[in-house]
C-alpha positions in Angstrom: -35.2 -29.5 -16.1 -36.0 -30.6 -19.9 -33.7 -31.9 -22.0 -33.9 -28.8 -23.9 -33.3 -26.7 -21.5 -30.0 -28.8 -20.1 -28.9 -27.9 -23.6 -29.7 -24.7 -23.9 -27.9 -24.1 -20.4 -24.8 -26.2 -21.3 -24.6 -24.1 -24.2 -24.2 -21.0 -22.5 -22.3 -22.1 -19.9 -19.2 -23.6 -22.1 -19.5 -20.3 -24.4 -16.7 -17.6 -23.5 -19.2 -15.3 -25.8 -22.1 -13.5 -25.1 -24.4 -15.2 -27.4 -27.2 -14.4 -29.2 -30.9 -16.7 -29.0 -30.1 -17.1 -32.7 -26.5 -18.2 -32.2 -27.6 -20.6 -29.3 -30.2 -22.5 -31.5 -27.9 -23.2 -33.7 -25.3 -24.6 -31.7 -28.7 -26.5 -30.1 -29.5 -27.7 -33.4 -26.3 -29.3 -33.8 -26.8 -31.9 -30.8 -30.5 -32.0 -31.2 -31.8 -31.7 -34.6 -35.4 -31.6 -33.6 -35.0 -28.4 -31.5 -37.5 -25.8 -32.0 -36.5 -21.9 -32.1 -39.5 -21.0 -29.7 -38.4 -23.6 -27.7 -35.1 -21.9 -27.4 -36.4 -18.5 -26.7 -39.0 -19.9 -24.4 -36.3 -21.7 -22.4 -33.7 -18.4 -22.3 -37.1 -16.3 -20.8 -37.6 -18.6 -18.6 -34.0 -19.2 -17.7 -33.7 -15.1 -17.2 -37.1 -15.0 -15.3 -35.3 -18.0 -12.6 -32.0 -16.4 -12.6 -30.5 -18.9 -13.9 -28.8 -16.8 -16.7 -28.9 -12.6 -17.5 -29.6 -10.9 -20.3 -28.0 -8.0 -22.2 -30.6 -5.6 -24.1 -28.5 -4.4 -26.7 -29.9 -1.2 -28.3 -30.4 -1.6 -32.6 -29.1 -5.2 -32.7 -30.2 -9.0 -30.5 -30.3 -9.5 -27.6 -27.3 -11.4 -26.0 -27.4 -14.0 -23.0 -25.0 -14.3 -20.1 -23.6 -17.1 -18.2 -22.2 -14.4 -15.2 -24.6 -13.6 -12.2 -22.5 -11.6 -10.3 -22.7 -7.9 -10.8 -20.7 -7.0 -13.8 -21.6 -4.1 -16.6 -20.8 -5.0 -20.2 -18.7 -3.3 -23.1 -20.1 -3.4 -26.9 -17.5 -2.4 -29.4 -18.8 0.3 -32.2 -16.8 -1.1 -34.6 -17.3 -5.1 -35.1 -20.3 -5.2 -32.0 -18.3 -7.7 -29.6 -19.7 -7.2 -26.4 -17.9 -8.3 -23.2 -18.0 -7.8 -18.9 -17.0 -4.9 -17.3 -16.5 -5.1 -13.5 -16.8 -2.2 -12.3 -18.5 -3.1 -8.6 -22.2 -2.0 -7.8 -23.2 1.2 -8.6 -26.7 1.1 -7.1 -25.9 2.5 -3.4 -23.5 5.2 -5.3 -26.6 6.2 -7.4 -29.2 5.9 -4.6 -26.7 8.0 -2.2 -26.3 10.4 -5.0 -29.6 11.1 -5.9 -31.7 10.1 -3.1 -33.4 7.6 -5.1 -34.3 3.7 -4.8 -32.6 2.2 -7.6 -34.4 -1.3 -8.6 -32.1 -1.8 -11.4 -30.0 -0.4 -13.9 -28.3 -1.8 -17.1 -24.5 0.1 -17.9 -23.4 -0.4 -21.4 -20.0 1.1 -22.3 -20.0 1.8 -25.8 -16.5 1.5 -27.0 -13.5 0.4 -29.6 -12.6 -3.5 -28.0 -8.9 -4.1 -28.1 -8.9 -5.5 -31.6 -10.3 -2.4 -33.1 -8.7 -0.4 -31.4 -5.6 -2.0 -32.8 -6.2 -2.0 -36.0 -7.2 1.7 -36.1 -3.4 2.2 -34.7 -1.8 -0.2 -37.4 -4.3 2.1 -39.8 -3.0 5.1 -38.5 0.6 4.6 -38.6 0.5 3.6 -42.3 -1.1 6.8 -43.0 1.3 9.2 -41.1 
């Protein structure tokens, strides 16, 4: 494994965020200056391709990279676009019991208000009513 791509892994890996390519070369940057940004998205392709880390296609905004290989779902927030896991279990033998399909993969995406949000909208309501 590069240098680079230590980095790029370490980076992820001490993260408690689902970050995007852009956020992780910057933090990249930081300890190595001389980093390219095609390096970085080379190395996270690469790095998804091996297994090594997943990634989360978000719909109308980047995509975001994630440290967790065990089957998880995510959350993205409407409001402020935190994303975060959702363990729900594996769906796949509901769906292919359900259906009668082969399911190869599938991608959940709750779409929701996160916690702090969610919050505020209360402390937002009550001052109204």
């Amino acid at each position: 494994m590069t240098k680079q791509r230590e980095l790029i892994y370490q980076i992820i890996q001490d993260s408690y965020e689902h970050m995007t390519a852009n956020e992780i070369y910057l933090k990249a940057k930081e300890v190595m200056p001389s980093i390219a940004c095609g390096t970085v998205y080379r190395n996270l392709d690469l790095m998804v391709k091996a297994n090594e880390i997943k990634i989360i296609e978000v719909p109308n905004d980047s995509n975001r990279y994630d440290k967790t290989l065990m089957i998880h779902d995510h959350y993205i927030c409407i409001e402020c676009g935190e994303v975060g896991d959702v363990f729900i279990g594996d769906l796949k033998k509901s769906i292919e019991k359900s259906h009668n399909i082969r399911v190869e993969s599938y991608n959940l995406i709750v779409h929701c208000l996160c916690e702090h949000c969610l919050n505020k909208k209360r402390k937002e309501k009550l001052i109204w009513n």
